[in-house]
C-alpha positions in Angstrom: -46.6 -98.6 -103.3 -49.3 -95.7 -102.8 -51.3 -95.6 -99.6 -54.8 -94.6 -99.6 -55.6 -91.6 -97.5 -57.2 -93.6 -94.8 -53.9 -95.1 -94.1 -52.2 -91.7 -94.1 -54.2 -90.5 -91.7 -53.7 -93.7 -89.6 -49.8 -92.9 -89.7 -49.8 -89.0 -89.1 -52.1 -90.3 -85.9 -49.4 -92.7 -85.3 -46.4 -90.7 -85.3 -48.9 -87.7 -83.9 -49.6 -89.8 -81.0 -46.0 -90.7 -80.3 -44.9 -87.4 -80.4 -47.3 -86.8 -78.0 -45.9 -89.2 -75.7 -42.6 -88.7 -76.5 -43.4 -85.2 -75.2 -45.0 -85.9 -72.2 -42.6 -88.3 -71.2 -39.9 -85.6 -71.9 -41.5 -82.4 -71.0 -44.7 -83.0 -68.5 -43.8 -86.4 -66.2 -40.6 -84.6 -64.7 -42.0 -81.9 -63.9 -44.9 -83.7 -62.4 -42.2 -85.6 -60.5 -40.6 -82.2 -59.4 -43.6 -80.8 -58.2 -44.1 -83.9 -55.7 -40.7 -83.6 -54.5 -41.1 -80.3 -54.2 -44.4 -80.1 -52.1 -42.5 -82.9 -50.2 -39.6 -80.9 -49.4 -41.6 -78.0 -48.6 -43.8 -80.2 -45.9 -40.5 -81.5 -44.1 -39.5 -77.6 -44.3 -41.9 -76.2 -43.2 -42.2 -78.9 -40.2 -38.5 -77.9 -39.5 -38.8 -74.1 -39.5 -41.8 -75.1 -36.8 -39.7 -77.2 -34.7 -36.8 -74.5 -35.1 -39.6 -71.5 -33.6 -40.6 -73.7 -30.7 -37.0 -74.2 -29.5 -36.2 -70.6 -30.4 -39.2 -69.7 -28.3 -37.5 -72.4 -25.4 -34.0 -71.0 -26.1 -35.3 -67.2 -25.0 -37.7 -67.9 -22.5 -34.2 -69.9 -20.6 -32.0 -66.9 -21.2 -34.9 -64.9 -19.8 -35.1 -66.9 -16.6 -30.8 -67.2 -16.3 -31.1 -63.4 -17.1 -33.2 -63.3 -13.9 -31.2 -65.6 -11.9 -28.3 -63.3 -12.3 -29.9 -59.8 -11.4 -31.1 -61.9 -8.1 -27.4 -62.5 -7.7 -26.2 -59.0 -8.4 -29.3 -57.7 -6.3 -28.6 -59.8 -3.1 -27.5 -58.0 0.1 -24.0 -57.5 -0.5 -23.9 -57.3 3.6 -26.0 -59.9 4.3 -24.4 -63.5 4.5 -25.9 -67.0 3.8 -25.2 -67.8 7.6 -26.4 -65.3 9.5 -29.9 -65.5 6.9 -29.9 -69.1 7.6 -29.8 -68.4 11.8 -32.0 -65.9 11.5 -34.8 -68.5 9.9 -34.2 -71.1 12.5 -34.4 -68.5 15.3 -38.1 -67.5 13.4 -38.6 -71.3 13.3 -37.6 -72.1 16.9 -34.9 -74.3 15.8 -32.1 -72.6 17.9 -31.9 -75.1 20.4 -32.7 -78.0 17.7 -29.3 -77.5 15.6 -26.9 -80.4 15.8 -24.2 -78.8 13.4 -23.7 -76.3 10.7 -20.7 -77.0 8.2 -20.3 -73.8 5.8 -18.1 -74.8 2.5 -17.7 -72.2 -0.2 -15.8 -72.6 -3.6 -15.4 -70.6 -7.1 -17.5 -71.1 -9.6 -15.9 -68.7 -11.9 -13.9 -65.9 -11.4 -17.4 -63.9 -11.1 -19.6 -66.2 -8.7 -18.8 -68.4 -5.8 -21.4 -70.8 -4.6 -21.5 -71.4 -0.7 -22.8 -75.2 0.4 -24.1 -75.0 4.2 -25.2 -78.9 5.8 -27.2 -77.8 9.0 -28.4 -80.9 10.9 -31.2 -80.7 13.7 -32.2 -83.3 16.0 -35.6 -83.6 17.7 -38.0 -81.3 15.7 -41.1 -81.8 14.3 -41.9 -82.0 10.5 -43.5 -78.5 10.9 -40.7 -77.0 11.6 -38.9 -78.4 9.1 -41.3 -77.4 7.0 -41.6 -73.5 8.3 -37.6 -73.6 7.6 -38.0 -75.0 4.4 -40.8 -72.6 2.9 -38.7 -69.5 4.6 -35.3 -70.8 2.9 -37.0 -70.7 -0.5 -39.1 -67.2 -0.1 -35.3 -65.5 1.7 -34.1 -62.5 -0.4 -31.0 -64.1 -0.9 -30.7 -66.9 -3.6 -30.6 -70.0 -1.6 -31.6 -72.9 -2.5 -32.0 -76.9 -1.1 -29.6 -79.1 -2.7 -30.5 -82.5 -0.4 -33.3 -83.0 2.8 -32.2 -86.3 4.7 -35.2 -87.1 7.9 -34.9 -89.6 9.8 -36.8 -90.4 13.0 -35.1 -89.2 15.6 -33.3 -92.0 17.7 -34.5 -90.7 21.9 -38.2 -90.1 21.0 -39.8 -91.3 17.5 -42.3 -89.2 17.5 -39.9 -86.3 16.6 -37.3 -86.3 13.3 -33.5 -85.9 13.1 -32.9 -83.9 9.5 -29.9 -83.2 7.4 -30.3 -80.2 5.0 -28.5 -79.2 2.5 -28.9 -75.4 1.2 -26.8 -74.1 -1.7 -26.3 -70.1 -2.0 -24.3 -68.3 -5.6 -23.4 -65.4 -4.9 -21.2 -62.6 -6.8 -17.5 -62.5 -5.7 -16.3 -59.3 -4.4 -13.5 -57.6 -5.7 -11.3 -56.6 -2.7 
């Protein structure tokens, strides 16, 4: 059986054709395939390495403020005590004669710090005062801050308030 040249030419395109295929399907789809997986990977990468900078970014600027937080420590008085600060602002506040009772606790918080809780409660001042005592706790050179603020009205005359504080000092311990 001869074949006329017209159908040679139809085979050779045939089997040229499948070889073409066969070649694309080996050679060019997987690496098409790769490439999307790859620009894939390289997206959720990328959107990783951003989310990584922004907590880095986090991570320092909160050592930065704990770094600052702990040179206010070291820097505080060493004389000056969180109770005689404390009666010193309600003397500047008029709040002498308005204290009901002052309870001092201190504890360890590490063989480095100890951290001093003072309640004060006052009967019969106004919310000014309270307010004057407040803004002079949180701009005092030592590092004291307010931990709870109870007011009440006071029970003799509502017009005035009954208030529990609560002010929390760190401080660094001193070696003896």
């Amino acid at each position: 059986m001869s074949l006329k040249q017209r159908e040679k030419q139809i085979i050779i395109g045939g089997i040229a054709g499948l070889g073409l295929l066969l070649a694309f399907q080996v050679f060019v789809k997987p690496e098409i395939n790769r490439t999307k997986t790859l620009k894939r990977v390289v997206s959720e990468k990328r959107e990783i390495l951003n989310n990584l900078q922004i907590k880095s970014k986090e991570y320092i600027s909160l050592k930065n403020q704990l770094e600052q937080i702990h040179a206010r420590i070291r820097n505080q008085q060493k004389d000056k005590k969180i109770l005689s600060s404390i009666e010193q602002i309600q003397k500047d506040c008029g709040l002498t004669r308005n204290v009901v009772n002052i309870s001092p606790t201190t504890s360890a918080i590490s063989n480095i710090y100890e951290k001093t809780n003072v309640e004060v409660k006052y009967a019969a001042v106004t919310l000014e005062q309270i307010i004057q005592f407040l803004l002079k706790i949180e701009s005092s050179d030592l590092l004291i801050g307010i931990s709870s603020l109870e007011i009440k009205r006071g029970l003799q005359n509502p017009l005035l308030l009954d208030a529990a504080i609560q002010l929390v000092n760190v401080s660094s311990v001193k070696p003896d």
